[in-house]
C-alpha positions as CSV (number, residue, x, y, z in Angstrom):
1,X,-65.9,-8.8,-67.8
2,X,-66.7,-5.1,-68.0
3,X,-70.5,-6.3,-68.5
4,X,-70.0,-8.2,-64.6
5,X,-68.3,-5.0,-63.6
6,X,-71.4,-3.0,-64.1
7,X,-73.6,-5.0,-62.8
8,X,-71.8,-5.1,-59.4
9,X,-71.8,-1.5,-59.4
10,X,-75.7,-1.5,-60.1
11,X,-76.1,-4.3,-57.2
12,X,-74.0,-2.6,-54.9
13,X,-75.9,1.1,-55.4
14,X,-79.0,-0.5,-55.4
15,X,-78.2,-2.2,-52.1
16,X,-76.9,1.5,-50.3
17,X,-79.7,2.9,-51.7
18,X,-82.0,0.1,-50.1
19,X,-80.0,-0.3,-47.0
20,X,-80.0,3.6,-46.4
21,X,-83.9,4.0,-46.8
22,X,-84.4,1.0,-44.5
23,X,-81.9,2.9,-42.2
24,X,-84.0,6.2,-42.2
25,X,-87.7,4.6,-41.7
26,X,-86.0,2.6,-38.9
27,X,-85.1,5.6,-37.4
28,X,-88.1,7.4,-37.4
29,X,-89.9,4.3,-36.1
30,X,-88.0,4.2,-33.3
31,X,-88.5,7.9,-32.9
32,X,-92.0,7.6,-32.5
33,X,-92.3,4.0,-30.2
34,X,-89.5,5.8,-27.7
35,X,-91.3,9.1,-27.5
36,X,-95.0,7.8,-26.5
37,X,-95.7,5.8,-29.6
38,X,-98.1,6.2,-32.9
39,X,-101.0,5.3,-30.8
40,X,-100.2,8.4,-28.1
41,X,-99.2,11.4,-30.5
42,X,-102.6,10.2,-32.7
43,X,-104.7,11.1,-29.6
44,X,-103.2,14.0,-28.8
45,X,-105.5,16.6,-30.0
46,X,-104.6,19.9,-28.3
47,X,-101.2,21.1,-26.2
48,X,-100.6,24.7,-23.7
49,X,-97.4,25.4,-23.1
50,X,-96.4,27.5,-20.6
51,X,-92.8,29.2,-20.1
52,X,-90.5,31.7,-21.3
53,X,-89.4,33.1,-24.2
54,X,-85.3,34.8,-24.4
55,X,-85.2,37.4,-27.3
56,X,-81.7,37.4,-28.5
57,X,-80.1,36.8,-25.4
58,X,-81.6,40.1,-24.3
59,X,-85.4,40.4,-23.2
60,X,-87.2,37.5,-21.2
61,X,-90.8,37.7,-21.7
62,X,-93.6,34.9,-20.6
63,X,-95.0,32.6,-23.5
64,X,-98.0,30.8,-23.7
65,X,-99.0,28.7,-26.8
66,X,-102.1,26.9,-27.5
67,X,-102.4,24.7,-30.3
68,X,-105.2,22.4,-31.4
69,X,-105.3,19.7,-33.9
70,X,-105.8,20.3,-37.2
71,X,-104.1,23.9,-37.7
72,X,-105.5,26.4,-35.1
73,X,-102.4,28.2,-32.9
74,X,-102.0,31.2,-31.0
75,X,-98.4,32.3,-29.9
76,X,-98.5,35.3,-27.5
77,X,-96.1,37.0,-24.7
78,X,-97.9,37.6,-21.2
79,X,-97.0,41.5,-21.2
80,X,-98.4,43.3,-18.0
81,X,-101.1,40.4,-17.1
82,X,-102.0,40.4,-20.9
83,X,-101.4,38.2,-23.8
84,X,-100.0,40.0,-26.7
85,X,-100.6,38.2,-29.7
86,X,-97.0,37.3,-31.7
87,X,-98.5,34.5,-34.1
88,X,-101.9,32.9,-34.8
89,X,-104.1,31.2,-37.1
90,X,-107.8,30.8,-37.0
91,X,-108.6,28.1,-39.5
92,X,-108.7,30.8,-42.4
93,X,-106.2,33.4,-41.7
94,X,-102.7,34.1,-40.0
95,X,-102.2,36.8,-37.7
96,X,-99.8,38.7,-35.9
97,X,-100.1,42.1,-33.7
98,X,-99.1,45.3,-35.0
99,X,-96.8,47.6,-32.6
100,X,-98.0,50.8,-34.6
101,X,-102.0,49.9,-35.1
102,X,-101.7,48.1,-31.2
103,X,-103.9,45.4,-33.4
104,X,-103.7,42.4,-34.4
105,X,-103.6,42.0,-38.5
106,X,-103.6,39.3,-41.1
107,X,-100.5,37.8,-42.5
108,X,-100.6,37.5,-46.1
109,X,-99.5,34.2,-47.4
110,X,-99.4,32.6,-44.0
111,X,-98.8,29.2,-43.9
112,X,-100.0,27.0,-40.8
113,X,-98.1,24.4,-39.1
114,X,-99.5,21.0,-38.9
115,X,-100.2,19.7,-35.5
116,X,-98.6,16.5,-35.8
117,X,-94.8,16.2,-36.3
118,X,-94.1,15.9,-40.0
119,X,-92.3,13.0,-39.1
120,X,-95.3,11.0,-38.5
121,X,-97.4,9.1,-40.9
122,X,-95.2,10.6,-43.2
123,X,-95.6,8.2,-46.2
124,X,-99.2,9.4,-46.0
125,X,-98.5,13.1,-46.3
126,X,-96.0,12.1,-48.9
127,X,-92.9,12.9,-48.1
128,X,-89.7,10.7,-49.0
129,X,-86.9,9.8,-46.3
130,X,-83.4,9.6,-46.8
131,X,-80.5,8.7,-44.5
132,X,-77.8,11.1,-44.2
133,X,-75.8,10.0,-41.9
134,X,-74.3,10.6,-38.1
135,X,-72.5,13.7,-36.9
136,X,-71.9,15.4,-34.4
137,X,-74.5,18.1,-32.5
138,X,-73.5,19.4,-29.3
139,X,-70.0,20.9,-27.9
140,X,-70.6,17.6,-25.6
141,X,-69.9,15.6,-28.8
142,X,-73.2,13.6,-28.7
143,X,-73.8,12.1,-31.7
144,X,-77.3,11.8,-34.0
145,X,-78.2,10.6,-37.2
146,X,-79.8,12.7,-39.9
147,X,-83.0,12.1,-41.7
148,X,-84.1,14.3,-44.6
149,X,-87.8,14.4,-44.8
150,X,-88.7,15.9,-48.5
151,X,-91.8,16.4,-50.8
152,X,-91.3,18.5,-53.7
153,X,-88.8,21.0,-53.1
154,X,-89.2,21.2,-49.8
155,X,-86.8,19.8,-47.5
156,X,-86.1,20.0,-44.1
157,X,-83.1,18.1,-42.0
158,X,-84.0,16.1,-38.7
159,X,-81.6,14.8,-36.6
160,X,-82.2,11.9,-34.0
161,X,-80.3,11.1,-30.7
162,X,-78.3,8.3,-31.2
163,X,-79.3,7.0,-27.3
164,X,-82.8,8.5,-27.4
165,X,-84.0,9.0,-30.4
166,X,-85.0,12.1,-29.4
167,X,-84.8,14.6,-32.3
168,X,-82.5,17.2,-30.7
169,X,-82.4,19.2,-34.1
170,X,-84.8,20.5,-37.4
171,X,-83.5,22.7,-40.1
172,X,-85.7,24.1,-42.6
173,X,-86.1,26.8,-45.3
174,X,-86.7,29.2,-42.3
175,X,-84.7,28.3,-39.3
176,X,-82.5,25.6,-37.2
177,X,-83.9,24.5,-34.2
178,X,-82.3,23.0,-31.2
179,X,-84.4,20.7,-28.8
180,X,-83.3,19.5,-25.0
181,X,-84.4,18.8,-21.5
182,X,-86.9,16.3,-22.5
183,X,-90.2,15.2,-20.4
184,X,-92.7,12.9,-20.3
185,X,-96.3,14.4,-19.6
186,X,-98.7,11.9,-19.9
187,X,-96.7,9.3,-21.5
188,X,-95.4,11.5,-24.4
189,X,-92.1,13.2,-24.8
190,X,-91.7,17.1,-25.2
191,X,-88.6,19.5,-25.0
192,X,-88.8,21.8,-22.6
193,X,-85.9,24.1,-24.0
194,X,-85.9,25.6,-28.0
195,X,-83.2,27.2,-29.3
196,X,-83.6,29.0,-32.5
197,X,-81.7,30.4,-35.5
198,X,-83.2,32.2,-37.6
199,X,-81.4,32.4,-41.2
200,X,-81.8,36.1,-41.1
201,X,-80.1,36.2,-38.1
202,X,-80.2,36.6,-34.5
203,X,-81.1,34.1,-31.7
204,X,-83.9,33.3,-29.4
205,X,-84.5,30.8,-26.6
206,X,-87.9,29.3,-25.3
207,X,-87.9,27.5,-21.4
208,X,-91.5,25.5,-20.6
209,X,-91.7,25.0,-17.0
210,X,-95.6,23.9,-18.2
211,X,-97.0,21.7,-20.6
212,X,-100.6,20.5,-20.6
213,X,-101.6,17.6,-23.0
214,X,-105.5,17.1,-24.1
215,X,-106.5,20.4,-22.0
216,X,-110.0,22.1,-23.3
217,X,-109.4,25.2,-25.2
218,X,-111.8,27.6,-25.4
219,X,-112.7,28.4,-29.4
220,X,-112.2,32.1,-28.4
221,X,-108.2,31.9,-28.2
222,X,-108.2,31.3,-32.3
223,X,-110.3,34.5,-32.7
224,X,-108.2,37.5,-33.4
């Protein structure tokens, strides 16, 4: 009898644990088919978006951000008709501008962001999925299931609409993020408003009124 016992307790973990991995790829899968599909974010190869930028619900300042596939970015505020660089990598190095030098500088360490979502392909860039759960994200009391996307011992938290799909929140070693007011530009789904948390502290907000998909980018923006 206790022999049966444990091996209904093995069946029924192994089953969770199968039914819950199932549960998370699903989810992602989902994800990607509502929100232009594998097919549409592959060929996307370069983004500008245009908007604004809410320093701790202080300071608005214009934002422009150009990204190109693999790794190249360039993050600046549109100060006085110019673009004043707040975060950028070339291909080799990270860099920021310096208020005291009135330069731009390299960021040791810097680590680029990936131009794709991490949440695609992501059995190829080896990460492992795990359901979480639902709960609750908004004071509206939508609700969204959360997928943990983790490789090593890094880990970040996504959470999916339950309606769209949409991921309307990431939390990672850095930051929580808050995405809404989705849009389709040319078939794919972007939000248009960012709020963000640092873990240090404080609060910003970023607004796009403009999002360009597949634009030409000059390779000068990535020289700094």
């Amino acid at each position: 009898m206790l022999k049966l016992k444990f091996s209904i307790i093995i069946f029924t973990l192994l089953f969770c644990f199968n039914t819950y991995a199932q549960n998370a790829e699903s989810i992602i899968e989902t994800h990607i088919n509502k929100t232009g599909g594998e097919v549409g974010w592959n060929n996307l190869n370069s983004v500008i978006l245009k908007g604004d930028a809410i320093i701790n619900l202080g300071t608005s300042y214009p934002i422009i951000i150009y990204h190109q596939r693999p790794y190249n970015k360039k993050v600046a505020f549109l100060i006085n008709g110019k673009e004043i660089l707040n975060e950028g990598y070339d291909g080799k190095n990270g860099w920021t501008y310096n208020e005291a030098t009135k330069k731009n500088i390299i960021v040791p360490d810097y680590k680029p962001d990936s131009f794709d979502s991490d949440v695609l392909k992501y059995n190829q860039k080896g990460f492992k999925v795990s359901y979480l759960g639902i709960e609750t994200y908004n004071q509206d009391n939508n609700k969204c299931y959360k997928v943990e996307l983790k490789k090593n011992t890094n880990s970040t938290i996504y959470c999916f609409d339950k309606d769209s799909y949409e991921i309307v929140m990431e939390k990672n070693e850095n930051e929580t993020l808050y995405f809404s007011n989705f849009k389709r530009f040319n078939g794919l789904s972007f939000a248009t408003k960012i709020i963000g948390k640092p873990k240090e502290g404080g609060e910003y907000i970023i607004k796009f009124n403009e999002v360009k998909t597949n634009p030409a980018i000059d390779k000068k923006n990535f020289k700094f």
